[in-house]
DRENDO-1510 file (C-alpha; in Angstrom, 1 decimal, always signed):
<recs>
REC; n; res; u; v; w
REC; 1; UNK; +66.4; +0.4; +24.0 .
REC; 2; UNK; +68.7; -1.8; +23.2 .
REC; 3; UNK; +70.1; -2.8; +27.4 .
REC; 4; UNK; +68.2; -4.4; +29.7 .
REC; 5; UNK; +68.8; -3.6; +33.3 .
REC; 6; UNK; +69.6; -6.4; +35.5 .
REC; 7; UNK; +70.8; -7.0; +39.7 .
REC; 8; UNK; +74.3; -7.5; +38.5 .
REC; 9; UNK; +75.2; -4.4; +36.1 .
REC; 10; UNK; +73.6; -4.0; +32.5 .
REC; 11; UNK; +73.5; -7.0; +29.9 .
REC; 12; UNK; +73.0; -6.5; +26.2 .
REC; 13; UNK; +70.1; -8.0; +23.7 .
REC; 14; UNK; +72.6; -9.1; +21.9 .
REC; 15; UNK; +74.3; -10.8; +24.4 .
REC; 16; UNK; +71.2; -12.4; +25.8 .
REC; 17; UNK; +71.9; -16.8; +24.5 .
REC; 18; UNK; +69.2; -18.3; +26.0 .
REC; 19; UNK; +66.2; -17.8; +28.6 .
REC; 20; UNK; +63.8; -20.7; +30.7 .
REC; 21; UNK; +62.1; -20.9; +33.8 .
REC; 22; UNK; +63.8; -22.8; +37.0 .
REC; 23; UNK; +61.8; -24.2; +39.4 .
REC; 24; UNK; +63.7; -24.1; +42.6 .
REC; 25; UNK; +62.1; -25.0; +46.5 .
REC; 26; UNK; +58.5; -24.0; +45.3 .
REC; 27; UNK; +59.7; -20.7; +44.0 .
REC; 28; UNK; +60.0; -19.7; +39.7 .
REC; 29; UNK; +62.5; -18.0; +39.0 .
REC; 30; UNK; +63.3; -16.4; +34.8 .
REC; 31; UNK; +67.1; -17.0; +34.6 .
REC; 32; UNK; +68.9; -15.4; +31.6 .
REC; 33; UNK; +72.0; -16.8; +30.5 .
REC; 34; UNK; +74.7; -14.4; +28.6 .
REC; 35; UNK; +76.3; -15.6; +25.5 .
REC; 36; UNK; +79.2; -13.9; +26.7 .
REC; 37; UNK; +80.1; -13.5; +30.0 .
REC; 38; UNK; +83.2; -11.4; +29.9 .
REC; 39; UNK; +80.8; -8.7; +28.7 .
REC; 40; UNK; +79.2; -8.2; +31.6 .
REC; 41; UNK; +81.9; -8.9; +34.2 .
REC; 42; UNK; +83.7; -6.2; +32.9 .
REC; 43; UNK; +80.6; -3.4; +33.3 .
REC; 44; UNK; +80.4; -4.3; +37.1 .
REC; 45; UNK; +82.3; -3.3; +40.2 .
REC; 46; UNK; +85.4; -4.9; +41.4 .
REC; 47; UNK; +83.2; -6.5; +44.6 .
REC; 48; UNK; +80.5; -7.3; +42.1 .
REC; 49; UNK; +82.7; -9.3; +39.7 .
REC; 50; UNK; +84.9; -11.2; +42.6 .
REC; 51; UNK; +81.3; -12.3; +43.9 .
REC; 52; UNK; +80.2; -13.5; +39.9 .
REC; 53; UNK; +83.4; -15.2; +39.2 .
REC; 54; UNK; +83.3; -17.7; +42.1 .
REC; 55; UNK; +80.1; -18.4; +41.2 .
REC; 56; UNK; +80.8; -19.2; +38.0 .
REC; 57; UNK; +83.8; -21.2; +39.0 .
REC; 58; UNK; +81.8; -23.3; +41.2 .
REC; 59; UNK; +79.3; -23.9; +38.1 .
REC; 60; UNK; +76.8; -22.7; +40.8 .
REC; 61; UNK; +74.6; -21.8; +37.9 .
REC; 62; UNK; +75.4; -21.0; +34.7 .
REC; 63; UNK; +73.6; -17.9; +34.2 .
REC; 64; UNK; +74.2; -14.5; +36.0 .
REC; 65; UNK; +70.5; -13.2; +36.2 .
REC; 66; UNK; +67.7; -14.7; +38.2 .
REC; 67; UNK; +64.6; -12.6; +38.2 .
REC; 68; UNK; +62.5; -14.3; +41.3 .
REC; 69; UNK; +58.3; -14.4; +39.9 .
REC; 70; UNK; +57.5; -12.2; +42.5 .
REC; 71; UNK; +59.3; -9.6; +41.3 .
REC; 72; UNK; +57.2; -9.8; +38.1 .
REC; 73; UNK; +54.0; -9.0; +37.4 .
REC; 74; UNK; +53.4; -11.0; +34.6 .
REC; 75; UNK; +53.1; -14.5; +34.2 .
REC; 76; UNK; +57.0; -15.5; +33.9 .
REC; 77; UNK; +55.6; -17.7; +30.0 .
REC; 78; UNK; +54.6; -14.4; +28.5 .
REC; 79; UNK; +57.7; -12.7; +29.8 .
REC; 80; UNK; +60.0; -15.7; +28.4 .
REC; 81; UNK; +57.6; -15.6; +25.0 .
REC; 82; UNK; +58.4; -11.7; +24.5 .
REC; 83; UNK; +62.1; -11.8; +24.9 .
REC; 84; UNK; +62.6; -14.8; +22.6 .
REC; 85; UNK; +60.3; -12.6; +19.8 .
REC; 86; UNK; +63.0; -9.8; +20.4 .
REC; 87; UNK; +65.8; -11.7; +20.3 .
REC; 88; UNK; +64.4; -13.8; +17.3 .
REC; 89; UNK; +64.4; -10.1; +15.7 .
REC; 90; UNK; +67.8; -9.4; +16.6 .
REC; 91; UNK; +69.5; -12.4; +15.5 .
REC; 92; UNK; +67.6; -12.0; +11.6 .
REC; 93; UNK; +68.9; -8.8; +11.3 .
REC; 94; UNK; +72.7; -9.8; +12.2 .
REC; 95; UNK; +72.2; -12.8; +10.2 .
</recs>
C-alpha cells in the first residue's frame, strides 16, 4: 500500500517530507507535513480545499495532517520511528 489515509483526503509516501511530534496545551499531536501540497489539495472536495488553503495562507501550520495521541494506540515515537524507516526505503529506491 502505497497511500496512507488521512482527515483531509489521501496523501502519498512519496509525498510524505517530514514527520515530528507537537506538543500543543498538554496534548501530542504526530503532524505530517507534505512535500507537496498541491497534491493533495487537488484530491479533496471543493469545501475541503477552501478550508486547507486559508489555513495555509495564514501559516497556521504548515503541515495538513495532525493525528491527535489519542487517536493512536501506540506510543506516537515508535509511530514517527516506523514511518521514517518507510520513507528512508522509498527515497533509496528513487535515488
Amino acid at each position: 500500500n502505497n497511500l496512507t489515509e488521512i482527515n483531509h483526503g489521501i496523501i502519498r509516501w512519496d509525498n510524505i517530507a517530514t514527520v515530528y511530534i507537537e506538543n500543543d496545551n498538554s496534548e501530542r499531536s504526530l503532524i505530517i507535513v507534505p512535500r507537496n501540497y498541491e497534491l493533495i489539495l487537488n484530491n479533496i472536495s471543493p469545501i475541503k480545499r477552501l478550508v486547507l488553503i486559508y489555513i495555509l495562507s495564514r501559516d497556521y501550520k504548515k503541515s495538513i495532517v495532525s493525528i491527535s495521541e489519542r487517536k493512536i494506540s501506540v506510543p506516537l515515537e515508535d509511530v514517527i520511528r516506523h514511518i521514517k524507516i518507510y520513507l528512508s526505503i522509498i527515497n533509496h529506491n528513487l535515488g
